[in-house]
One Martini backbone bead per residue (centre of mass of N, CA, C, O) as a GRO file, in nm:
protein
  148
    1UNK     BB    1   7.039  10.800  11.112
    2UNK     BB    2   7.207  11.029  11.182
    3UNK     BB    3   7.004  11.216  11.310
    4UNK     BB    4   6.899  11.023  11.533
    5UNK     BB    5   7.165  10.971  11.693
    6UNK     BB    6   7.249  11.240  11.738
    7UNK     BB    7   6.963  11.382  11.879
    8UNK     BB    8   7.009  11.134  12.114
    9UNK     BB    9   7.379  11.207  12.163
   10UNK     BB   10   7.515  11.056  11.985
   11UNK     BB   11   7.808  10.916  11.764
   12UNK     BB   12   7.946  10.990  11.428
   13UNK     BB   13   8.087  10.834  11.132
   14UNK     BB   14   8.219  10.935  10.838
   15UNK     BB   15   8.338  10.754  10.565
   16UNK     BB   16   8.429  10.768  10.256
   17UNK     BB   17   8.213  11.051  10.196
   18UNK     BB   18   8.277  11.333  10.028
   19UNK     BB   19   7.907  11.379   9.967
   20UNK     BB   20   7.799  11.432  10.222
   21UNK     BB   21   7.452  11.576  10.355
   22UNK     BB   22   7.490  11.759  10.602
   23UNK     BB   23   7.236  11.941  10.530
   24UNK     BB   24   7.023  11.732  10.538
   25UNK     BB   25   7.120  11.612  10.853
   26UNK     BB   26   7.001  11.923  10.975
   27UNK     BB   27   6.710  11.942  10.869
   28UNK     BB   28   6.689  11.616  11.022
   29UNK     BB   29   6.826  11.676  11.334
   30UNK     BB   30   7.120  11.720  11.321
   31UNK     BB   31   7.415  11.726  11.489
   32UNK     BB   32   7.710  11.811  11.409
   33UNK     BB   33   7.887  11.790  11.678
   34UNK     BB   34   7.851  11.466  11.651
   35UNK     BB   35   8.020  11.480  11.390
   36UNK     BB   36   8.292  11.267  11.196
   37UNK     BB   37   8.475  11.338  10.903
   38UNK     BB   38   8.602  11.135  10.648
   39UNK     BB   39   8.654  11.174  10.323
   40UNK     BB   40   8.978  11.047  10.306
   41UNK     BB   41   9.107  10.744  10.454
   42UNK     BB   42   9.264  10.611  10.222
   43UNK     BB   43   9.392  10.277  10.192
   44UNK     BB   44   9.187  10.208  10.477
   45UNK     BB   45   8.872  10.236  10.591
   46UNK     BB   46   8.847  10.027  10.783
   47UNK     BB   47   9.084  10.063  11.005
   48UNK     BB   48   8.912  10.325  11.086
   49UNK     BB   49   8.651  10.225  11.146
   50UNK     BB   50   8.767  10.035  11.383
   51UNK     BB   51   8.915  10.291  11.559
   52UNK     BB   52   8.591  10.432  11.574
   53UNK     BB   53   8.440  10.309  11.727
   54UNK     BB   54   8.511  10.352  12.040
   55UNK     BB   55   8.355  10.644  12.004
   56UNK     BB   56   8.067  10.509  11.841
   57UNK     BB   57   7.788  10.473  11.769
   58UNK     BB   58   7.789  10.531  11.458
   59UNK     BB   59   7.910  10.378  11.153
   60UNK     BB   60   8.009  10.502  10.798
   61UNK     BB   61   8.131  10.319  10.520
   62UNK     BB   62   8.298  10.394  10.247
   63UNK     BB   63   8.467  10.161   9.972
   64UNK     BB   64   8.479  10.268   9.700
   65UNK     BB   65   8.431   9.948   9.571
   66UNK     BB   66   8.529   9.777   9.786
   67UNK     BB   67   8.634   9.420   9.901
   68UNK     BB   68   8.577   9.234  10.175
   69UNK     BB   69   8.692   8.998  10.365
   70UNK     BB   70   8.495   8.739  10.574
   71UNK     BB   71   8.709   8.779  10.775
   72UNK     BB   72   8.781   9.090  10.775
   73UNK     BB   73   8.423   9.128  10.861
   74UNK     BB   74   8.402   8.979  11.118
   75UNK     BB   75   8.610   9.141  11.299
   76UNK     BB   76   8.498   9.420  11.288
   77UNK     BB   77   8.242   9.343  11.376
   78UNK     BB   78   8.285   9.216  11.652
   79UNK     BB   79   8.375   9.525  11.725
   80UNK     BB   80   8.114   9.658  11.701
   81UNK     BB   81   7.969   9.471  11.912
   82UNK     BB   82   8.155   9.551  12.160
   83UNK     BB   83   8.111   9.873  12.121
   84UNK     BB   84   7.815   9.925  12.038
   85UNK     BB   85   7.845   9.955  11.739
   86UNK     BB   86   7.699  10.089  11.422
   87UNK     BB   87   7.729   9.967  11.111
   88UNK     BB   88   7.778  10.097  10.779
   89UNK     BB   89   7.781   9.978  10.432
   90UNK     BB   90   7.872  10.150  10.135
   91UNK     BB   91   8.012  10.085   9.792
   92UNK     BB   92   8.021   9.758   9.851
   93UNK     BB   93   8.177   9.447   9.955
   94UNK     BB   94   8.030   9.298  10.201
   95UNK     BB   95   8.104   9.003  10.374
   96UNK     BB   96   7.850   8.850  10.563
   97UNK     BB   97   7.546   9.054  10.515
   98UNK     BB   98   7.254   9.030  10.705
   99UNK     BB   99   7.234   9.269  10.529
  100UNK     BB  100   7.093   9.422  10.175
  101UNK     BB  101   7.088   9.700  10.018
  102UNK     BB  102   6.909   9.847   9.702
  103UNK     BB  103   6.897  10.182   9.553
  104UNK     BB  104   6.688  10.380   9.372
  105UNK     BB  105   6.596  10.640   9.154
  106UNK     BB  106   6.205  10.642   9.035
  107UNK     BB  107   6.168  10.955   9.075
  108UNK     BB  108   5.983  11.300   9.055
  109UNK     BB  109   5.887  11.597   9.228
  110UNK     BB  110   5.764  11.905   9.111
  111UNK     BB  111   5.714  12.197   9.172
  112UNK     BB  112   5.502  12.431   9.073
  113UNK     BB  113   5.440  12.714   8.933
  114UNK     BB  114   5.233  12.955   8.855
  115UNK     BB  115   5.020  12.748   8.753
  116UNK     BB  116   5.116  12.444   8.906
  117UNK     BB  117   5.324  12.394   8.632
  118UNK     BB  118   5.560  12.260   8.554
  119UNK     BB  119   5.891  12.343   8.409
  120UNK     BB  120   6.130  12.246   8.226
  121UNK     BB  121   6.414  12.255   8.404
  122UNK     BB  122   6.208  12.383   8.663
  123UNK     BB  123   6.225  12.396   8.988
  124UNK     BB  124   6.211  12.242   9.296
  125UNK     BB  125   6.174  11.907   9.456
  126UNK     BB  126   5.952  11.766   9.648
  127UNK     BB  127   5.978  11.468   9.545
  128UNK     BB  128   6.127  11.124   9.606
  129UNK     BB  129   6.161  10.773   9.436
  130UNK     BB  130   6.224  10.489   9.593
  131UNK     BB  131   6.376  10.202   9.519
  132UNK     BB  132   6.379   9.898   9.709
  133UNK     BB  133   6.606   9.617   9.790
  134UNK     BB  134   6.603   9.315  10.004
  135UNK     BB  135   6.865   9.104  10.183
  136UNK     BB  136   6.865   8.845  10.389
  137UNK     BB  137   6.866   8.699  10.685
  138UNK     BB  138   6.713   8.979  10.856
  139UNK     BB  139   6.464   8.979  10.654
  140UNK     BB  140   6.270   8.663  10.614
  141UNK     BB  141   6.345   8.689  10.324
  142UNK     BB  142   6.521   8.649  10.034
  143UNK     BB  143   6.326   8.887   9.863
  144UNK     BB  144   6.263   9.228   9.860
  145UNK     BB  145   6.060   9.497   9.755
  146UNK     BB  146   6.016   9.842   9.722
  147UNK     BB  147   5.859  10.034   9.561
  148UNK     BB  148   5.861  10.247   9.230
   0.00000   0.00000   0.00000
């Protein structure tokens, strides 16, 4: 998201993920000039997300494992609704979010070796397999798996 956002001249904000991949981001088209990284945002990320709406097309806000009560989670959408910004919050648990997702990791493809088989512990990751899980109104169904 971060990658299409900049790549089309928006503006995004990474709250609270001092792990963020930003080569990552770069290799898949992002604009690295566009993106504000706040990796440390102190005891409060959602009142700095809130702050950074106002110049921002997406805030990623990561929640560091806290939880937002569904009071202050309505005001701050409506503040992303008011300034045309999409929130996306990870790591945490959002009161009151039209939609959930849940990914992980369900296995890796190695690129092979000098004769074509990977070596244990050797080797490039050539592709990763991701489990994901939607749930939530937004979503059209209860719950929805896909991958593998």
């Amino acid at each position: 998201m971060v990658a299409a956002v900049t790549a089309e001249g928006g503006h995004v904000a990474i709250i609270g993920q001092p792990d963020v991949g930003l080569l990552a981001a770069a290799e898949m088209g992002a604009d690295l000039s566009r993106i504000a990284v706040i990796p440390e945002p102190g005891a409060d990320p959602v009142e700095v997300a809130a702050v950074l709406m106002d110049g921002m097309d997406l805030v990623v806000l990561g929640l560091g494992g806290r939880t937002v009560p569904a009071t202050r989670a309505r005001a701050v959408v409506a503040r992303a609704r008011q300034r045309g910004c999409t929130l996306l919050v990870t790591d945490g648990d959002w009161q009151g979010a039209s939609a959930r997702l849940h990914a992980h990791v369900s296995g890796y493809e190695i690129a092979g070796g000098r004769d074509g088989t990977p070596t244990p512990g050797c080797g490039r990751i050539s592709r990763v397999r991701l489990a994901m899980r939607a749930r939530g109104r937004a979503i059209g169904h209860p719950a929805r798996a896909v991958g593998g």
